[in-house]
C-alpha positions in Angstrom: -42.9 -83.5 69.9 -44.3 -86.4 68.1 -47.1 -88.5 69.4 -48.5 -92.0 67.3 -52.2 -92.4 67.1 -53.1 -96.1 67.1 -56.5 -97.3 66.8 -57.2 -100.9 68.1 -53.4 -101.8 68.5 -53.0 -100.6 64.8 -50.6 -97.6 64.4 -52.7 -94.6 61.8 -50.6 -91.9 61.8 -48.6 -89.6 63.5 -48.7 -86.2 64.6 -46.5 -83.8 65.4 -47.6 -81.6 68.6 -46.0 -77.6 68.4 -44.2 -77.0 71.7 -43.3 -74.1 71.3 -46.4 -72.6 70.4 -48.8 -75.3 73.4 -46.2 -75.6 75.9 -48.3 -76.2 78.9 -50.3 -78.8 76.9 -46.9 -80.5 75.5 -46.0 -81.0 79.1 -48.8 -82.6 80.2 -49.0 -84.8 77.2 -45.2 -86.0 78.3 -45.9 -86.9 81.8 -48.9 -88.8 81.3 -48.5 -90.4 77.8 -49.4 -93.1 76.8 -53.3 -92.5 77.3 -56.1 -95.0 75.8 -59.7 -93.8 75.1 -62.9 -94.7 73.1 -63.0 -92.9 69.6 -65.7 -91.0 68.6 -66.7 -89.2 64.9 -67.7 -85.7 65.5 -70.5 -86.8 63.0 -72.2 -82.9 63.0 -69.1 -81.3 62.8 -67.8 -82.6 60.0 -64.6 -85.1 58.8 -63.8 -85.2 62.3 -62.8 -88.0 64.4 -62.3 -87.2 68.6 -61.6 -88.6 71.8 -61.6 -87.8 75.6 -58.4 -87.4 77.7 -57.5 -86.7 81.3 -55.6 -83.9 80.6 -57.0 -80.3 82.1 -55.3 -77.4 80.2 -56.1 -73.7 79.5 -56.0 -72.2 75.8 -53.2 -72.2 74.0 -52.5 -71.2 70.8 -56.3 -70.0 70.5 -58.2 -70.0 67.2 -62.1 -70.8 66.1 -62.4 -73.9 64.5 -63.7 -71.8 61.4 -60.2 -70.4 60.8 -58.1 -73.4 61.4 -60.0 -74.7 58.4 -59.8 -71.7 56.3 -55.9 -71.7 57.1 -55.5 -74.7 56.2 -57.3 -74.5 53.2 -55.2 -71.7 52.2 -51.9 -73.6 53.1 -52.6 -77.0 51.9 -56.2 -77.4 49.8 -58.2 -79.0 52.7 -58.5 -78.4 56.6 -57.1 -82.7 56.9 -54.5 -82.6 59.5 -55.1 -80.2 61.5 -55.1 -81.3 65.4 -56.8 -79.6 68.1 -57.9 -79.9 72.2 -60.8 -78.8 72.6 -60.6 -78.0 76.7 -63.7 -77.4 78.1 -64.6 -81.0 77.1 -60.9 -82.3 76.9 -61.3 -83.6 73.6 -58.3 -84.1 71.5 -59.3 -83.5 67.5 -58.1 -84.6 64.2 -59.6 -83.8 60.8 -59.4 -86.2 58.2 -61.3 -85.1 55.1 -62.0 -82.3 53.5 -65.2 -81.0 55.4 -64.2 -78.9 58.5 -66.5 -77.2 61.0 -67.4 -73.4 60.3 -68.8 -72.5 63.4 -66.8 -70.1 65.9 -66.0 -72.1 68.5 -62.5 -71.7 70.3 -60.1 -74.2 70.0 -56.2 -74.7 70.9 -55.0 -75.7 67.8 -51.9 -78.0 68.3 -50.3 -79.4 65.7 -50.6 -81.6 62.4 -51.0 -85.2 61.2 -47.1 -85.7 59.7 -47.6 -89.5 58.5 -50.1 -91.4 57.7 -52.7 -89.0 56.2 -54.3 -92.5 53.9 -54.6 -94.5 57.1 -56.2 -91.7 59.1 -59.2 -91.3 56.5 -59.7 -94.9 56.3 -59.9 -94.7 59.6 -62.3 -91.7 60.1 -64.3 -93.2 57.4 -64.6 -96.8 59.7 -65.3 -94.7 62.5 -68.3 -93.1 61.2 -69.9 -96.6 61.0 -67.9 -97.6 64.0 -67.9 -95.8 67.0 -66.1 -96.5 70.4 -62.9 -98.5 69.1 -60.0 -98.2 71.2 -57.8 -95.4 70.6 -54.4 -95.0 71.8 -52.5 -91.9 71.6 -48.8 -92.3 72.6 -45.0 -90.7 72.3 -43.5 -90.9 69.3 -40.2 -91.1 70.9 -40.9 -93.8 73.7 
């Protein structure tokens, strides 16, 4: 499934959601899509930028944020990309730089940015400066 991140009425990038491997999560996202929120940067944990949803979901696909970076650094040269919920807080994720978290804390990590990688780190950068922006996170497809 694809989903489209927009910031401010402004498409950034989008993302591609793995069904197969977050089923429970996917299906939620498709019944209550589209969902609008206030963007945060996860300032402490590095080039992170974040944003509540009302979407209550167990684990799935469960890694610690340490090892989603160091996967990805492995794959592609830097953790950017990477998309995760974070369910106890029902946080949605996206890392856009190079600096990742390293602590071990569980995450479901559930997919990757496919387009747009340039706009998303203008846009984490802005959002370090320039919190609470409206975020919109919608279907791809709709």
């Amino acid at each position: 499934m694809k989903l489209i991140l927009s910031i401010d009425k402004k498409d950034v990038c989008t993302i591609e959601v793995w069904e197969d491997k977050v089923p429970m999560l996917a299906k939620q996202f498709r019944e209550k899509l589209p969902l609008v929120s206030m963007l945060q940067h996860g300032k402490l944990l590095g080039d992170l930028i974040f944003f509540t949803l009302p979407i209550v979901a167990p684990w799935e696909n469960r890694y610690l944020t340490e090892d989603v970076g160091r996967e990805r650094k492995a794959k592609y040269g830097s953790p950017a990309g990477a998309v995760c919920f974070y369910s106890p807080r029902q946080q949605f994720c996206v890392v856009y730089g190079d600096d990742a978290s390293d602590e071990p804390l569980p995450i479901s990590y559930i997919g990757e940015v496919v387009e747009g990688q340039l706009e998303l780190k203008v846009a984490g950068l802005e959002t370090w400066f320039d919190q609470s922006r409206l975020v919109e996170l919608k279907l791809a497809d709709a």
